[in-house]
N, C-alpha and C positions, 0 to 999 in steps of 0.2 A: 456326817451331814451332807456328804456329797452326792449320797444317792438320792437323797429326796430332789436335786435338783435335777439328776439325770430319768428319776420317774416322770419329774413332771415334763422333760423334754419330750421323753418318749411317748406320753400320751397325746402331747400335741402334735407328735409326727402320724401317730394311728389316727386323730381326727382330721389332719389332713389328707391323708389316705380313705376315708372314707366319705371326705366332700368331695373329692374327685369321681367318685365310683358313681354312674349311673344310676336312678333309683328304680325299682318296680315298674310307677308309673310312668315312668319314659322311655324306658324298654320295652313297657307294652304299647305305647302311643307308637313307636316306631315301627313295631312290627304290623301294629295294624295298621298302619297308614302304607308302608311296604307292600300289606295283602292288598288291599285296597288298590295300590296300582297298580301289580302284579295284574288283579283280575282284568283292570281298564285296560288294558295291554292288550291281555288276549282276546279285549271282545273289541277291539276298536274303538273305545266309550258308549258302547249297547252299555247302560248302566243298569238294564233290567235284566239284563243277561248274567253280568257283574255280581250284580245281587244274589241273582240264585247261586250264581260258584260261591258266592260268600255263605250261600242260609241266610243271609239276614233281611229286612225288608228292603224293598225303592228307598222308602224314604226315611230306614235308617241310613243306609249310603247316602244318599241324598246330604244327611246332618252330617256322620262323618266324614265326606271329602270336601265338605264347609268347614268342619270343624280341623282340620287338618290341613286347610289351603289347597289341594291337590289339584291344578291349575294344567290345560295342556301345553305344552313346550314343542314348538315344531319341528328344532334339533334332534331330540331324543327319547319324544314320545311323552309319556303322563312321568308328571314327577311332584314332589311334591317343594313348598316353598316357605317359609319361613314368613308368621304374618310381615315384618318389617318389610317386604317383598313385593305383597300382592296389594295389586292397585284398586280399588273401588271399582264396582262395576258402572257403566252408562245407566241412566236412565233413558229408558225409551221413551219416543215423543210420540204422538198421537195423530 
C-alpha cells in the first residue's frame, strides 16, 4: 500500500513541474513583443519602417505594441512593460 501513496506524491510533483513551465502562448507573446522592439530599435521608432521588417501592417504594430505595453524608456531604448506599470496616457486639451 505504500506505493499508492508514493504514485500519488509523484504526480503531484510532475504537476508542479509543469505549472512552472511556460506555456505556448507566452512564449509566443514574448517573442513577439521581443521582435517587435528589436525592430523599434533599429528604426528609431519609424514604426512604418518597423512594420515592414516585421511583414505585418501600421496598424497591426500599432494593436500589438498596445497590446503588449511597449512604451519608450530613455535609459535603454524600447522595452516593453508589464500593464501594472504603464501609466494612462494624457488627454489632450484643445
Amino acid at each position: 500500500m505504500s506505493n499508492i501513496g508514493t504514485n500519488s506524491e509523484s504526480r503531484e510533483t510532475v504537476s508542479q513541474e509543469l505549472d512552472r513551465r511556460p506555456t505556448l502562448r507566452t512564449l509566443r507573446a514574448t517573442a513577439e513583443a521581443e521582435a517587435i522592439t528589436r525592430a523599434l530599435n533599429e528604426t528609431a521608432w519609424n514604426r512604418k519602417r518597423a512594420a515592414q521588417i516585421l511583414s505585418i501592417s501600421y496598424r497591426g504594430l500599432l494593436y500589438k505594441i498596445q497590446q503588449y505595453n511597449i512604451t519608450p524608456s530613455l535609459a535603454d531604448g524600447w522595452r516593453y512593460l508589464p500593464e501594472s506599470k504603464v501609466k494612462p496616457a494624457a488627454k489632450c486639451r484643445k
